[in-house]
N, C-alpha and C positions, 0 to 999 in steps of 0.2 A: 432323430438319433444323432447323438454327438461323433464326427468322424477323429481322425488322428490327431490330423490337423487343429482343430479346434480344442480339443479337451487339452495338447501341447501348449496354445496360446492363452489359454486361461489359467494353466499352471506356471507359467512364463510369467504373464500379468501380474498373477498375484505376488509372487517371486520379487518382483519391483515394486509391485505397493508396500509391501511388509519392509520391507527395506529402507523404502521413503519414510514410511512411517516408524523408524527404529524408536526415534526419541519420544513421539507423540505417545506409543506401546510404554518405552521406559514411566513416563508422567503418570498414566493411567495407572498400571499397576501401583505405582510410588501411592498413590492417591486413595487405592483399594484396598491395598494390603501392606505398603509399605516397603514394597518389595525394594533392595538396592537394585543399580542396575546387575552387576555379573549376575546375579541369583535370578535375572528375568529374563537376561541372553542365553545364560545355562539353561532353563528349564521351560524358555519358552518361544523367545526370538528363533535358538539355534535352534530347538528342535524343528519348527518350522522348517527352515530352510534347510535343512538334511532330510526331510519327509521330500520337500517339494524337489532337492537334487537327485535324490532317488529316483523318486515317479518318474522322474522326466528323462532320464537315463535309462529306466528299464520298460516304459509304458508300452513302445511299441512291438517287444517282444512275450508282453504280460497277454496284448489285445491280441495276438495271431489265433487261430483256432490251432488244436491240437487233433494230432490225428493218432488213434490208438487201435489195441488190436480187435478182430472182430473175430468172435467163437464160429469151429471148424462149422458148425452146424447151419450157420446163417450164411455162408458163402453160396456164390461168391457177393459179396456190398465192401462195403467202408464205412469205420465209423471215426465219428468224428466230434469233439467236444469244443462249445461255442460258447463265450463269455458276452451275456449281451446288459445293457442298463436296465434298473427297477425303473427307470422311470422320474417318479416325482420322489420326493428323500425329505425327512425332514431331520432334522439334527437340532436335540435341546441339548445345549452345557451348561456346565456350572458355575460356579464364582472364584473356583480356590485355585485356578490356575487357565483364566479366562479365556485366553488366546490360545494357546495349544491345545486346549480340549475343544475349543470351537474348530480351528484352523485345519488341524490332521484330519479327523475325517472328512472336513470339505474336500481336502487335496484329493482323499482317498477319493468320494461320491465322483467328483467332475472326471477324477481320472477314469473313473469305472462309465462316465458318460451320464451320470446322473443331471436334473434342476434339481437345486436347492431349496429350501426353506429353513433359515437359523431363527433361534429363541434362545438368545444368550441371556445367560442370567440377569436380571434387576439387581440381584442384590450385591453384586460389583459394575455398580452403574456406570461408572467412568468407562471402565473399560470394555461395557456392551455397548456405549454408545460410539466409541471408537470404532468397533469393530463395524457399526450401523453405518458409517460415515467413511471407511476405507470400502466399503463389500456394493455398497449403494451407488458409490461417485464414480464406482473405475467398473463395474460390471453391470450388463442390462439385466434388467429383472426377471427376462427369462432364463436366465439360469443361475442369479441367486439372489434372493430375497431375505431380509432381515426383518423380524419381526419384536419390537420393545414393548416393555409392559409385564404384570406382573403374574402368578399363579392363573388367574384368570386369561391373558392370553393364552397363555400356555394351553389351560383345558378350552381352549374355544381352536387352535391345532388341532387338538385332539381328538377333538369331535368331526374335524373334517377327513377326508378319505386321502392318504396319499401310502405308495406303493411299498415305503421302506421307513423304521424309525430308528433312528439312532438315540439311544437317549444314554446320558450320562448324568447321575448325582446318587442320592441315598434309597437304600431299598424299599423305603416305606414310598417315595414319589415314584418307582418301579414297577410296584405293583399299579399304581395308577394307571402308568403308560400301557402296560400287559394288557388291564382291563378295557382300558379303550379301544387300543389296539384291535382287541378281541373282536368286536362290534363290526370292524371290517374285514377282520382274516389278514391283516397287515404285519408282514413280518415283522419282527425286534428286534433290535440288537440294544441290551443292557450293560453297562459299566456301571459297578452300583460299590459299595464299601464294604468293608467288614473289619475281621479282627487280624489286620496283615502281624504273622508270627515271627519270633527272632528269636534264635537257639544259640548260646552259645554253649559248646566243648572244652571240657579242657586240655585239649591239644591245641586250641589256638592259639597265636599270637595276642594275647589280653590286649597291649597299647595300640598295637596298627585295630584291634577289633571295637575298641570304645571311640576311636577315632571316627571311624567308617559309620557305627551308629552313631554317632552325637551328630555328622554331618545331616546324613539321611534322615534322623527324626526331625529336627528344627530349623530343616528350609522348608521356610513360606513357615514357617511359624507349626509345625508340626500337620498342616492341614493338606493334607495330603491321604490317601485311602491306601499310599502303597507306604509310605511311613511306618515303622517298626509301631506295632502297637502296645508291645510289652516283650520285656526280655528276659527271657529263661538263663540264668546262669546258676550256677555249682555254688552252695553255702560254704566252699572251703574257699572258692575264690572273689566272693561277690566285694568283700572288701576292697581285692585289689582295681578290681573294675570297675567301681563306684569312684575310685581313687582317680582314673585314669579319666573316668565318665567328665569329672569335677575339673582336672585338670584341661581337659578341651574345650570346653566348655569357654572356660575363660580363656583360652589361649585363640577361639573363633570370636568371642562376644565381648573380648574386655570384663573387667569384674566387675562392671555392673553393663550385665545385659541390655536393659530396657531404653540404655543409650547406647547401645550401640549403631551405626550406622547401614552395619551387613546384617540385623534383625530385625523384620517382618512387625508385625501387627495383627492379632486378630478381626477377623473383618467386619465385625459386629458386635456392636453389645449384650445383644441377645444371645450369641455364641461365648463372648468372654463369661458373661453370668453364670450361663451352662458352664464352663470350665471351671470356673470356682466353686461351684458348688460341689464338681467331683471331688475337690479334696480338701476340702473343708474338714474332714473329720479320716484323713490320710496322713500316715505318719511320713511327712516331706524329708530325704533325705539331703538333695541338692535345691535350687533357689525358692519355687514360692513365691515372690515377691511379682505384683504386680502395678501397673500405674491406668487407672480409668479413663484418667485424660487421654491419654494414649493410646489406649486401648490396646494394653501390651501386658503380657503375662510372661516371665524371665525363663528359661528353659528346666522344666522342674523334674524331676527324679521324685519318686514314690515309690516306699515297700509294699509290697501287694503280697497278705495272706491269704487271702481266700479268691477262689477263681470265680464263686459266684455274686462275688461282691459288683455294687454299681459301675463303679471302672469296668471290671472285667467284661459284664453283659451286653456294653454298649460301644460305638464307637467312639475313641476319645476324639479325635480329629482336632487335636493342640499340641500344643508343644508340653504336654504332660508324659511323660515316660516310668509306667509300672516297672519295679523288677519283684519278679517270683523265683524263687530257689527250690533247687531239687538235690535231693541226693546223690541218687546214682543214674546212670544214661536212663535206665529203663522204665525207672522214674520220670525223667523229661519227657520221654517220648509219648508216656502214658498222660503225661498234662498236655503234651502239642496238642494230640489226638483229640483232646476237647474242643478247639477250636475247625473245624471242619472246614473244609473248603477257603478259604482266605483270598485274597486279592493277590498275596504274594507271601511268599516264605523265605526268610534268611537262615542261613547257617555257617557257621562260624566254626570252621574244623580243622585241625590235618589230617585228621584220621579217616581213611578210604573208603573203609567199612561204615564208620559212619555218614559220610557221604551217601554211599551206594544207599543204606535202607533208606537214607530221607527221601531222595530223587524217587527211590522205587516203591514206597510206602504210603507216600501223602501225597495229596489233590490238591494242588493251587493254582489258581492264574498263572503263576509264575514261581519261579526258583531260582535264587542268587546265593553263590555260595561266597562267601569270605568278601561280601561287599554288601550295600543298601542301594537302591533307586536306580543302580546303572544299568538294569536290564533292560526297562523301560525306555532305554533313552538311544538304542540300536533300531535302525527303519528295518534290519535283517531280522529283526525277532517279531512274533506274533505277541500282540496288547489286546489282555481283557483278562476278565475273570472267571469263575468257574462256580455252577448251580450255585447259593445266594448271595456270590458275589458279583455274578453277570455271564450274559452270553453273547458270544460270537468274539471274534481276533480279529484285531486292527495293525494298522500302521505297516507302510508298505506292501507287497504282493498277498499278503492276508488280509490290508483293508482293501484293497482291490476286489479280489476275490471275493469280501465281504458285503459289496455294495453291489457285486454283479449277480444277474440270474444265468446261474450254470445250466449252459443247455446240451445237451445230447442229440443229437442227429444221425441218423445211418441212413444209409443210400445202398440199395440193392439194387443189381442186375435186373433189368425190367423186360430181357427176353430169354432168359433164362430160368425156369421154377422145376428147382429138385426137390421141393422141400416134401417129407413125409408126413406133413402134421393136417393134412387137410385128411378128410373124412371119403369113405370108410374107412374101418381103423383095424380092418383084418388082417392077421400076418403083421402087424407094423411094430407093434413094440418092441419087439428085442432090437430092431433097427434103431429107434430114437433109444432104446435103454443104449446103445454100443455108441450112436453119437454124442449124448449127453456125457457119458460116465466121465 
């Protein structure tokens, strides 16, 4: 088991690898996704090392044990709550934001005292082989291993026994990991996608709101599970907000997108074909335009009539942005309610009331009110989703706690025994009814 000392040094370490390697991270992503750099220091470099400035500021007073109260009836003892490691860890991520979905829960695993085992995606190879080649050369392999290679890898992990799984990507490969899991009784923790919601009110601010969604849908190219998936606004005011949608748009990407220098690429062609085919037969209201060479899709706007339509049922995971219209509040609130549980929910209000029922109403991973993606990006807030969007909360004293086995311990008086609970049991109950009650 990992002491203070150690899990501090290897958060240190890494700390300077990721550092050293700022530009090698910038290349890779450039290579994978197109990423410019600010949009790979914002959402991935930096996160990083705010995960890892935290941990390392508050680790030694996450690791103390706690000591809590102990019922009149069990005195005299002490009890006492202990934070120990799972053990062996293994952590698969994705491709759409490589490095910080691999990175934070390592920071999290080591700090909780974990070995490692990563399976970062194939399918942003650049940048899984990066991560092979900082994680390999600067750490020994007892305590963290990288593993390359494709679906097959992955299920050949799977199949073997280790204590804790972290896995991150689409719900359909979730279920996979559950089922395996299963086979050993290995706990999970899932980060999976869904249909993340976005409300607006008409008490908001329209311009600062079309603003804040045009940012949050089409960084990284809309591929993102916490990205606005479609946005609910008012038929009196969708005009203006399409207006506003159009004008940021260009005023972030220049009038033609697809050169821009601060917009992404999708990271496949097998994903850009899926994206075109959703709107293929969608009445487009902003760009459309895409280039194959490129593998770039311009940041598009769609009317959405019906909520059971292809768009709606799936996750878009592009820079493709449904709007559906409602009437009146009660109206909205009765479409949110179709999408259950989400990865994360936005609302767009000044109104109080409205506030209050969203927070106190609906189930998400998460809740950002009059902004997109910036909840996500606090080491103070708990990250993850909620039933088919995932379980268990990460980043920071939550991925701590999430990587460690909470133990419980009490210590009794070993020459002292008043306890009433031993046998015979005559006359005794009203005595445990008076101490329990």
């Amino acid at each position: 088991m990992m002491d203070y000392r150690e899990r501090i040094n290897l958060l240190m370490k890494l700390r300077d690898v990721v550092r050293a390697n700022e530009k090698n991270i910038y290349q890779a992503l450039k290579a994978d996704l197109g990423k410019p750099e600010f949009e790979a220091y914002e959402s991935e470099i930096g996160l990083i090392l705010s995960e890892l400035n935290y941990t390392i500021k508050y680790l030694s007073s996450w690791m103390k044990f706690k000591t809590v109260p102990t019922p009149y009836f069990y005195m005299p003892a002490a009890s006492m709550i202990y934070r120990e490691p799972f053990g062996k860890v293994l952590i698969i991520s994705p491709w759409n934001f490589p490095f910080q979905l691999t990175m934070i829960p390592l920071i999290n695993a080591w700090a909780a005292g974990n070995d490692v085992t990563i399976k970062p995606s194939e399918i942003a190879g650049n940048s899984a082989k990066l991560i092979y080649d900082m994680l390999t050369e600067n750490f020994h392999t007892s305590r963290v291993r990288v593993m390359l290679g494709g679906p097959e890898a992955a299920m050949d992990l799977l199949d073997k026994k280790f204590d804790f799984i972290f896995f991150t990507g689409s719900e359909r490969d979730g279920r996979i990991v559950m089922e395996k899991a299963a086979k050993h009784l290995t706990p999970v923790s899932l980060q999976l996608g869904g249909k993340t919601s976005c409300l607006v009110d008409d008490s908001c601010n329209l311009r600062e709101t079309a603003k804040k969604i045009v940012h949050g849908k089409f960084m990284n190219c809309g591929q993102s599970s916490l990205a606005p998936e479609f946005v609910l606004v008012s038929e009196a005011k969708k005009d203006r907000f399409l207006k506003y949608v159009e004008y940021y748009i260009m005023k972030f990407y220049g009038e033609d997108p697809l050169k821009s220098p601060d917009y992404g690429r999708i990271i496949n062609l097998e994903n850009f074909y899926r994206l075109l085919d959703l709107i293929e037969h969608q009445e487009i209201l902003i760009g459309g335009d895409f280039d194959t060479f490129e593998i770039k899709i311009s940041p598009t706007v769609v009317a959405e009539h019906s909520l059971c339509s292809d768009m709606m049922k799936t996750e878009v995971f592009g820079p493709i942005l449904p709007i559906v219209t409602y009437r009146t509040w009660e109206e909205a609130v009765d479409r949110l309610m179709r999408f259950q549980k989400p990865p994360a929910l936005y609302l767009f209000t000044r109104d109080k009331n409205h506030e209050e029922y969203i927070k106190n109403h609906f189930t998400a991973g998460s809740i950002c009110i009059n902004d997109t993606i910036v909840q996500t990006m606090s080491p103070f807030l708990p990250m993850g989703g909620v039933g088919s969007s995932g379980m268990g909360k990460y980043h920071g004293k939550a991925g701590f706690d999430l990587f460690s086995n909470i133990k419980s311990v009490m210590k009794r008086n070993s020459t002292i025994d008043n306890r009433v609970t031993d046998p015979p049991y005559h006359d005794k109950l009203h005595w445990l009814k008076r101490l329990l009650k």
